[in-house]
Structure formats: C-alpha cells, structure tokens
VOGU-3710 file (C-alpha; in Angstrom, 3 decimals, decimal comma):
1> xxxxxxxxxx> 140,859/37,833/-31,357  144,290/39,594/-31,409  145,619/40,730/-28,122  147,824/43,577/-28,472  151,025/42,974/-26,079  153,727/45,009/-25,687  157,061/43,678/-27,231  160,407/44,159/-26,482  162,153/46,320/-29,003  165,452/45,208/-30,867
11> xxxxxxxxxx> 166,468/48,802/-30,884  165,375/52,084/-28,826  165,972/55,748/-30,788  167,512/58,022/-27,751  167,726/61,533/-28,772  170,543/62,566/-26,598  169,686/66,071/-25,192  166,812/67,469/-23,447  163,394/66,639/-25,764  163,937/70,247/-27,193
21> xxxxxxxxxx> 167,602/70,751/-26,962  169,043/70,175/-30,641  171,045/67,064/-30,251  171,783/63,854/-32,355  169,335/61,149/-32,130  170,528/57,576/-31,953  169,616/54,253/-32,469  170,855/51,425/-30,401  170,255/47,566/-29,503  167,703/47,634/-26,157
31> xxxxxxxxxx> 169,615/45,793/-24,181  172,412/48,297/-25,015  171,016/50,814/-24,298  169,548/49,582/-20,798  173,117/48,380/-19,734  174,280/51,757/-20,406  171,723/53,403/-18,216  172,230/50,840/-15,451  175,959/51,609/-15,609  175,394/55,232/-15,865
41> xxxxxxxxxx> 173,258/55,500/-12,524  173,746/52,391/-10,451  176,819/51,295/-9,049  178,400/47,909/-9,446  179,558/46,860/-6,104  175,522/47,014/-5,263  173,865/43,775/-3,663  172,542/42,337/-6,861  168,833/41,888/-5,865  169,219/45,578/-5,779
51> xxxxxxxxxx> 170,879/45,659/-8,986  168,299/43,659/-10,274  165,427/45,868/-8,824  166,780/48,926/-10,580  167,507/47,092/-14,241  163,407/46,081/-13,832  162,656/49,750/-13,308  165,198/51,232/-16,271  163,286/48,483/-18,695  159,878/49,226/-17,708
61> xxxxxxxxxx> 160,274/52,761/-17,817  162,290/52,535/-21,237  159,341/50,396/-22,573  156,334/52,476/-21,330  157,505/55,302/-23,458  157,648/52,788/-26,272  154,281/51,463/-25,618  152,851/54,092/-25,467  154,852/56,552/-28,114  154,759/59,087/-25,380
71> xxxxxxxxxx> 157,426/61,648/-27,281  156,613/60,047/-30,940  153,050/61,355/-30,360  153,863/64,752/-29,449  155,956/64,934/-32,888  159,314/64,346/-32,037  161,370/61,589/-34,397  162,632/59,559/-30,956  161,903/57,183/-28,253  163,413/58,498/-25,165
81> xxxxxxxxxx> 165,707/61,124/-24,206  169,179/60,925/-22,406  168,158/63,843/-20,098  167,285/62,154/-16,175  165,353/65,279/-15,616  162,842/63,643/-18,236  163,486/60,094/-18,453  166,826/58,342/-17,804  171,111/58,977/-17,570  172,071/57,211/-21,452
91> xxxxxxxxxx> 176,153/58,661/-22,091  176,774/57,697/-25,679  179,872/55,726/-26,495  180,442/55,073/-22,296  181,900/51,565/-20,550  179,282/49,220/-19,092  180,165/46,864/-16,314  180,082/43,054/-16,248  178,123/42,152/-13,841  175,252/44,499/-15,201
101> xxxxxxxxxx> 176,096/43,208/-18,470  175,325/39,593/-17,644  171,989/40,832/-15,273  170,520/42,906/-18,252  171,297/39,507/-20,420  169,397/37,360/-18,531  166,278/39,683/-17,660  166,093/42,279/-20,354  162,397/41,067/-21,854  160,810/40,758/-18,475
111> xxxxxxxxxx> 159,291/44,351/-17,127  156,962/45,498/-13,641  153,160/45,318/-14,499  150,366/46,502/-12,047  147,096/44,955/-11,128  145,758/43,663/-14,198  147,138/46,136/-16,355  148,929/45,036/-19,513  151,392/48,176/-20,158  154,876/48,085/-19,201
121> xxxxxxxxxx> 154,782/50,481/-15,839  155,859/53,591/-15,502  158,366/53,039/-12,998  159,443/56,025/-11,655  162,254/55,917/-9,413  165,303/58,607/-7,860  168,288/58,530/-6,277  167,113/58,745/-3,101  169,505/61,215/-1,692  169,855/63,908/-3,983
131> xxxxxxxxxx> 166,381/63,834/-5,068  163,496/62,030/-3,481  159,863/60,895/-5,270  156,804/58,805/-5,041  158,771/55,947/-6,841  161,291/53,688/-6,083  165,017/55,364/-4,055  168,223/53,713/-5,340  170,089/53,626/-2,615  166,888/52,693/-0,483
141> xxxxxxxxxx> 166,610/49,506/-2,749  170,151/48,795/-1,246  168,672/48,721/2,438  166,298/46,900/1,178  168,437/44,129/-0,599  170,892/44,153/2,435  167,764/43,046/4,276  167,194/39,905/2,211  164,480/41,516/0,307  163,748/39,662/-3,548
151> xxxxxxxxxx> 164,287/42,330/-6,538  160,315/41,787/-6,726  159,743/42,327/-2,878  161,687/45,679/-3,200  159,799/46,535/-5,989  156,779/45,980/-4,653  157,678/48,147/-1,080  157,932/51,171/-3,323  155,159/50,256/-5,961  152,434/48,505/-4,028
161> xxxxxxxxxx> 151,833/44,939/-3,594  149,674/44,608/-6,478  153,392/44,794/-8,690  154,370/41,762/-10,659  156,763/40,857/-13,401  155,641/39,916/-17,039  158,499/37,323/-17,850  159,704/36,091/-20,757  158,107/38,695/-23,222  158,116/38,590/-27,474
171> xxxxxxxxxx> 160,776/40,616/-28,733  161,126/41,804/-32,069  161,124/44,915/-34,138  158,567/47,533/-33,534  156,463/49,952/-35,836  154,483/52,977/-35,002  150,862/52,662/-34,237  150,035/54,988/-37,256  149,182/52,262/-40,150  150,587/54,196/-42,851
181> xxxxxxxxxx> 147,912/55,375/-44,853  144,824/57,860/-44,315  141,729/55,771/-42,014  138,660/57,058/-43,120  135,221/56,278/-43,874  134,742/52,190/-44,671  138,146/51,386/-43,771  138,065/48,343/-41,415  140,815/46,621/-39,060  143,084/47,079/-35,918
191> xxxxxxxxxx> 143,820/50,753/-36,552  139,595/51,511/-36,995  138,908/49,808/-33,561  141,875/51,680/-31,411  140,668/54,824/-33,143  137,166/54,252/-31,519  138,707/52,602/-28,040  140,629/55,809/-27,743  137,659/58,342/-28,470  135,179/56,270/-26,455
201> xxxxxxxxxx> 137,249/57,118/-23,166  138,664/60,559/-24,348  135,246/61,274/-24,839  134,360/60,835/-20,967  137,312/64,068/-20,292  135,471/65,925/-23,501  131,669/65,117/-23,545  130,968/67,386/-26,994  133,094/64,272/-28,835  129,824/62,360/-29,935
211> xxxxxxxxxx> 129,718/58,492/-29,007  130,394/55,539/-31,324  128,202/52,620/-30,463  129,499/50,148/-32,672  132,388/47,646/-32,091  132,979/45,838/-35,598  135,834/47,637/-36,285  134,352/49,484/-39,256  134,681/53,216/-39,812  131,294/54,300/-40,094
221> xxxxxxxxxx> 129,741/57,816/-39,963  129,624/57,884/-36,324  133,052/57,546/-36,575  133,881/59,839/-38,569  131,724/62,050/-36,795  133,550/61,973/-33,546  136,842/62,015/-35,664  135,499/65,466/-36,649  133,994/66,792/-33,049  137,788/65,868/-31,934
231> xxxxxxxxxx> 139,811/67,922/-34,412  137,632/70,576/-33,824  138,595/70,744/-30,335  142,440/70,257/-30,489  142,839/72,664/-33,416  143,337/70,347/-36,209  141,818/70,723/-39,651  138,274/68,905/-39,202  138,197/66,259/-41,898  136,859/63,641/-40,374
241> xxxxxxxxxx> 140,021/61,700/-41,783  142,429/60,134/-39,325  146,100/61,485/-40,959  148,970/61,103/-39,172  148,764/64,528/-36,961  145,282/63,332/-35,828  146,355/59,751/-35,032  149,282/60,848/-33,048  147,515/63,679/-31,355  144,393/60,807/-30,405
251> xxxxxxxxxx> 147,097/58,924/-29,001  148,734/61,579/-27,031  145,243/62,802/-25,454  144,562/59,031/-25,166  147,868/58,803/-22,817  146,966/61,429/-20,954  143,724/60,853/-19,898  144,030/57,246/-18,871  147,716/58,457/-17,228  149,439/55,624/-19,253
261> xxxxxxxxxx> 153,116/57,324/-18,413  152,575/58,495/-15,103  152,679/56,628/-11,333  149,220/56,772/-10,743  147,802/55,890/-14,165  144,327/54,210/-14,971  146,149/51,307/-16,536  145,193/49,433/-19,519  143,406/46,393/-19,211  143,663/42,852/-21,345
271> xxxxxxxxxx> 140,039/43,591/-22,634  141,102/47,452/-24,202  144,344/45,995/-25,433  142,290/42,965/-27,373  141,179/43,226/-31,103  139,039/41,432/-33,431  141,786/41,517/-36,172  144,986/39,241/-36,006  148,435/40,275/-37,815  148,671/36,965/-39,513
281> xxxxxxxxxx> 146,516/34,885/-41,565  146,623/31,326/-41,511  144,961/27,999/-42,082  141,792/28,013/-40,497  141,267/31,486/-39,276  137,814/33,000/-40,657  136,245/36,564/-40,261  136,623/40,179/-42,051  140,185/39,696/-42,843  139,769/36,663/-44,914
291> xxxxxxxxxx> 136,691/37,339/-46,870  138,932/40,724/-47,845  142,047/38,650/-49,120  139,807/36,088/-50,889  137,891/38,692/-52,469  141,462/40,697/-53,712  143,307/38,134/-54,320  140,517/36,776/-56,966  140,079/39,808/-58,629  143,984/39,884/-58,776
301> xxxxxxxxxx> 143,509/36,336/-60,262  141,180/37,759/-63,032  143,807/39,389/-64,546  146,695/37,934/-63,888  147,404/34,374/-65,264  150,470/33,796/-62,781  148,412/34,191/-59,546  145,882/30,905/-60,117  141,784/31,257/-59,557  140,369/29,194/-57,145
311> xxxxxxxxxx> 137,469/28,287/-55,134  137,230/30,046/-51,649  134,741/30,691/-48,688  135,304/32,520/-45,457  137,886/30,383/-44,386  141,711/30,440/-44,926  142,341/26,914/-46,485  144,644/25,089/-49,281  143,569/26,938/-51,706  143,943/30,554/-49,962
321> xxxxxxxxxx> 147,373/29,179/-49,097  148,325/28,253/-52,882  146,935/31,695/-53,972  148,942/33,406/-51,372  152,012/31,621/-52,270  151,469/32,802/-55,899  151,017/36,435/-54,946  154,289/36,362/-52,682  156,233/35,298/-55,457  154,519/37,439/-57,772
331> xxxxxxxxxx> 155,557/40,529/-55,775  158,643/39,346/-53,879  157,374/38,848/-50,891  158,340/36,133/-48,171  157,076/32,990/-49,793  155,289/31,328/-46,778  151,560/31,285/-47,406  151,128/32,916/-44,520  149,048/36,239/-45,023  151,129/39,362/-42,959
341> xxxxxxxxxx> 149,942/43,004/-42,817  153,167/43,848/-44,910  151,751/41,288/-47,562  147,782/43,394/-47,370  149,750/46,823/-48,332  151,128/45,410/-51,098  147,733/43,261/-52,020  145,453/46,527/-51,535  148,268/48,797/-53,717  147,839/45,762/-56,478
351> xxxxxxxxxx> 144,079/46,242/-56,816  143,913/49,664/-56,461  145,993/49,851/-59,509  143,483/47,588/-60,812  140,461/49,901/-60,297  142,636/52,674/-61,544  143,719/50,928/-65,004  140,946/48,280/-65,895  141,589/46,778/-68,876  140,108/47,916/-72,159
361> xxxxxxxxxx> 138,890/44,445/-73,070  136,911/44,197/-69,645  135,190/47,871/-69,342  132,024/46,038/-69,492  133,014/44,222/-65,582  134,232/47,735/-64,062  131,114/48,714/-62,310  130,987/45,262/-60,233  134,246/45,462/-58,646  134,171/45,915/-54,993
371> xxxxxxxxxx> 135,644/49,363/-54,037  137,991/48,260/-51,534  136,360/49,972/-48,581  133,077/49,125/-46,538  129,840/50,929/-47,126  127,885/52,334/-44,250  124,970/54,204/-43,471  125,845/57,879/-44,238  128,137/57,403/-46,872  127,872/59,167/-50,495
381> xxxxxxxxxx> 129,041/59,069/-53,564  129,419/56,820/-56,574  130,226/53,624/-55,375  126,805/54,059/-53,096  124,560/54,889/-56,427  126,255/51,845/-57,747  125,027/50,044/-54,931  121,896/51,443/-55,568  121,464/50,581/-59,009  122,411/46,624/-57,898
391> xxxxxxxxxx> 120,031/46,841/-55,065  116,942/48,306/-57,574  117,539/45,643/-59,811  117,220/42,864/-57,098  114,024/44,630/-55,899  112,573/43,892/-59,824  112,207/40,272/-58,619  112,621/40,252/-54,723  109,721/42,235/-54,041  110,642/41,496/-50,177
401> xxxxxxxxxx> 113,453/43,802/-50,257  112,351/47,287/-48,845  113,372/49,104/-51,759  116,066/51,593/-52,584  116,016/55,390/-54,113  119,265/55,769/-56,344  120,615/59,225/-55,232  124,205/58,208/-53,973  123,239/58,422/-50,194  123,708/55,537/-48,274
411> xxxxxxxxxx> 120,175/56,377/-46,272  117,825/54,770/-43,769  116,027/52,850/-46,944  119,540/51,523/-48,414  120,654/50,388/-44,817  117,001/48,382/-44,961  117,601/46,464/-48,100  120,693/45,302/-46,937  119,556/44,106/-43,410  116,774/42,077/-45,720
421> xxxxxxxxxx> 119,307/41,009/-47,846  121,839/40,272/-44,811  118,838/38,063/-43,311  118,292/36,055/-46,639  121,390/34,685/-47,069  122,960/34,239/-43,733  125,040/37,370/-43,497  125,717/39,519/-40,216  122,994/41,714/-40,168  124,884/44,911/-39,614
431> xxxxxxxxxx> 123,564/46,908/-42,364  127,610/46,933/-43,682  128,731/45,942/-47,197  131,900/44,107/-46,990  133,185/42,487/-50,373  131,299/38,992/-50,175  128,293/40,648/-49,818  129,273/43,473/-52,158  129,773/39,672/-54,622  126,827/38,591/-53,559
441> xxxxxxx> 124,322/41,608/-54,609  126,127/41,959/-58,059  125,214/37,855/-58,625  121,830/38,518/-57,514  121,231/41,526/-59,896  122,390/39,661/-62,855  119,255/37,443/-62,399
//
C-alpha cells in the first residue's frame, strides 16, 4: 500500500496576470515564491507569531492548488496566478525581507490540515480591513499575536479547532497526475484506481455514471463503461479511453464535488488518498507490479543477451535486482536496482517494440507473448481468441475446466475457465489475466 501525500514542490509555475489575462508564466523555487508573497502582503514589523500564521496560510493555499491541479485541470499551462482577486499578491523580480526570509526557511514544508483530511487546506484568508471573508484577517492575526496567541492558536480561531499542522513534509519535484499515456481497457496501476475513486464519488452528484464495484486497480469494462457515461455528460468524445482532456476534466469535476479548493470542502481522507501500487520497487515487495516487471523483463531477456535470464516468482529478490541493474544500464537509466515508474515507461516502450518487431527466427513463439495489458470480462479482440485457443486446448485434457467458445469475446464462459483455472493453481480468483497467469495457461496448453 502506497499512500499518496502531498509533497512540497521545488518550484511553483505562477502565471502572472489574471488566469485569462495574457501574461508570462514563470517558474520559481517554492520557497521563493512564498517569501515573495509574504513580503508582498504582510508587513515586516508584524509580531512574528503573526508573521508566522500568515506564511502557514500563503503555503497551504499555494499547495492546495498544487495538490489538487486546480488551474492545470481546467487547461491552463500554470500553477497559480499572481492576481489576489484569485489566489495570492506574487510581484516578479520584487525585494523580500529578512526576517520573512529566515521564517519561510525554517517552516516552508509544514502546511494547515483539517480533521483527518490529508490535503494541504485551502486557507483562505483577507486583509481584514479592506476586504473581509470567512477565512483568516491579517491584521486580526496581529490582535491576535499581540495577545500571546501561538501561530497555530490563531490559526485555529479563524479555521476551527479541528486545524493542525503537517510538519516536516517530503519535498521534491512534482509531476502531473495524468500518467502520460492513454488508460484504457486492461491497463492496471495508481492512475486505474484514482480514475475509479474519482467516478465512484462524482457518480453520487451524477447518478446516470454507472458504478464500478471492483477495487483491484484493473480497468475493466465497468470501467470503461462509466469512463463512457462520463464523457457523455461533460461533452467529451465518448471513447471510453481516459486521454488527457478526460483525465483532467475527471479531476476538475472530482475537485469540485468533494470542494477540495474551497473553505468548506469534504476533505480527503488517508483511506481515498491510499493505493495498492507503490512508486518504487524493491527487495521484498510482492503483488501486480512485480509479477509485471518479472514477466517484461524476461521476455526482454529472451532476446537480449546483455540483460541476463533468471529465475523469478512474485517477489522482488537478488535476482530481480541483478536483472534490473542490467536493464538500467542497458537503457541509461539510474543504475540502482531499484525499480521507479520512470524505469516501467521505458521497460513497457522496450517490449512493445518487441511485440511490434519479433524476430524472424522466433515467429513460431509470437502468439504466447503476453500482450502487455490485463484481460477482463468484456473485452474483444485478438489477444482474447488467443486466449481462447490456449484455454480450448487445456480443456482437451482438463475436462474440469468449464469450457470456452473461441469468438474473441471475453464472455461469461471465458471468465469461468479462468476462475477454475485461478482455483487450481493458487491464483486470485478474480476472473483477470495478468502475465503469470497469461505464462501459466500457455505452459499448460503445451501439454
């Protein structure tokens, strides 16, 4: 299990107008860019509990529109504007004070969480004299500091007593939630499971979006289905394909609903912010994401005499490690052994080349390779019929397998053989074909 904190970014991207005004963007170290705020709308000679206060509020708003890509999902290329009437007072190229300096230095990864919610809060906050709000007043946190009041105690009069501070958090550089490429049928991972988090509670605002039921992280037709139902609604082209439009517009309508970036927002908890999928693979760690490197990396193996072919299981030992280690220098990589998201683009590029260009010499092993996504009930196609065809001839000599029709569907009957087949050799019976099971049939069939 992966849980999905928010970091601290190295750099923010301010776009320094209004969000539709054409104006530069920029991009700046965080802790820059917050002392520039802070010096743009507080005032030095302030108590500095007060000072402090306000820096919490500048980070945590600066990181809740990070978190949760609040203008990067509506389209825009930026992080955060420089306009206070939408977020907060950034003046490129302008002094910063001292004292503010050395404050924003020694608190800059800590931000305000409520309750048991996980995202950086949306801190909203005025002046207090020109303009009044629900949040936090400026020069009311001054009263409040020249009272004896902690930065937290302020915050907490304006915020509720439920506020906190997360201290101490990772920083480091941040990437977009899209993953890059098209998710889809039988795709599997972090991105599949906050597709279907998402939809599961848009879906309670827009009942016609159909439910998904399961929670492996797979992109099955249920999926796909809602996928559809949801681009449908929101004017996108229904495809049942999550591009980049549909991811970011998920997101946004995700945002909304819960009220991520506003005062009064439903929060998100540890348990929606938790996946079954880590970002690094390492000795020891078992599950999806290993059987898919072993299973890669072997047929990479097959071909290629620098990357060596060894014995593996489900579990990321010695010899995944050597094996990794081979393929990072093979495609100049990091050599650590470790296994990093940046290392399964380049592994699942390398073997897609490898479906696409099979060797002349070993035509007669194309039709056995795995085709790098998971098979579900509802899918069609060829790599289903050659399913099929592996699954009939098991049934020759298992005659406890239900039985199969070869007609490219992945039906009720296919889904039934591979329960059976799940059950016989002690694999999750899901009715999903992952690749050691996808190994596992073609051995079987051979017999």
């Amino acid at each position: 299990m992966a849980v999905r904190y928010p970091i601290v970014p190295n750099n923010i991207t301010v776009h320094l107008g209004a969000p539709d005004e054409p104006a530069r963007n920029i991009t700046v170290p965080f802790t820059d860019y917050i002392a520039n705020v802070a010096s743009s709308e507080l005032y030095p000679t302030w108590p500095r509990n007060a000072l402090i206060a306000n820096i919490y509020t500048i980070i945590s708003f600066a990181m809740n529109r990070i978190y949760n890509e609040w203008y990067r999902s509506k389209g825009y290329s930026f992080d955060i504007t420089s306009s206070p009437s939408y977020d907060q007072t950034y003046i490129e190229n302008r002094s910063t004070y001292e004292n503010i300096n050395d404050i924003v230095g020694e608190i800059f990864n800590n931000y305000v969480v409520k309750g048991n919610q996980i995202q950086p809060y949306f801190t909203r906050y005025c002046d207090g004299r020109v303009t009044t709000c629900d949040g936090l007043s400026q020069w009311g946190s001054v009263s409040l500091a020249n009272q004896g009041k902690t930065p937290l105690q302020i915050l907490q009069y304006y915020y509720g007593n439920d506020i906190s501070i997360k201290y101490d958090a990772p920083v480091g550089d941040t990437t977009g939630g899209y993953p890059g490429y098209e998710v889809g049928l039988g795709n599997a991972g972090n991105p599949v499971l906050a597709i279907q988090r998402d939809l599961r509670r848009i879906s309670q605002n827009y009942p016609a979006i159909p439910g998904i039921t399961t929670t492996l992280g797979i992109y099955d037709q249920e999926t796909e289905n809602a996928v559809r139902k949801f681009q449908e609604i929101f004017g996108l082209p229904v495809t049942g394909v999550v591009d980049k439009a549909t991811w970011y517009k998920i997101k946004y309508v995700y945002t909304s609903v819960k009220k991520l970036s506003d005062l009064y927002s439903e929060g998100l908890s540890l348990d929606e912010a938790t996946f079954l999928y880590t970002d690094e693979l390492n000795y020891g760690d078992t599950g999806i994401e290993v059987e898919y490197v072993h299973y890669f990396l072997d047929a990479l193996a097959f071909l290629d005499k620098d990357i060596p072919r060894l014995p593996t299981n489900s579990i990321y030992n010695d010899n995944t490690i050597t094996m990794v280690k081979a393929f990072q220098e093979k495609y100049n990589l990091p050599v650590t052994g470790v296994f990093t998201y940046s290392d399964w683009l380049v592994l699942q590029r390398a073997y897609d080349n490898i479906l696409k260009s099979f060797p002349s010499e070993y035509q007669e092993y194309v039709s056995e390779l795995y085709p790098d996504y998971f098979l579900t009930r509802g899918m069609t196609g060829n790599d289903v019929r050659r399913l099929q065809r592996f699954l009939l001839a098991i049934c020759k000599f298992d005659k406890s397998i239900p039985g199969v029709r070869v007609n490219g569907v992945f039906d009720e009957l296919t889904e039934k053989s591979i329960k059976k087949l799940q059950d016989d050799y002690d694999f999750d019976i899901n009715g999903v074909v992952g690749p050691l099971l996808w190994k596992k049939i073609v051995e079987l069939s051979k017999r």
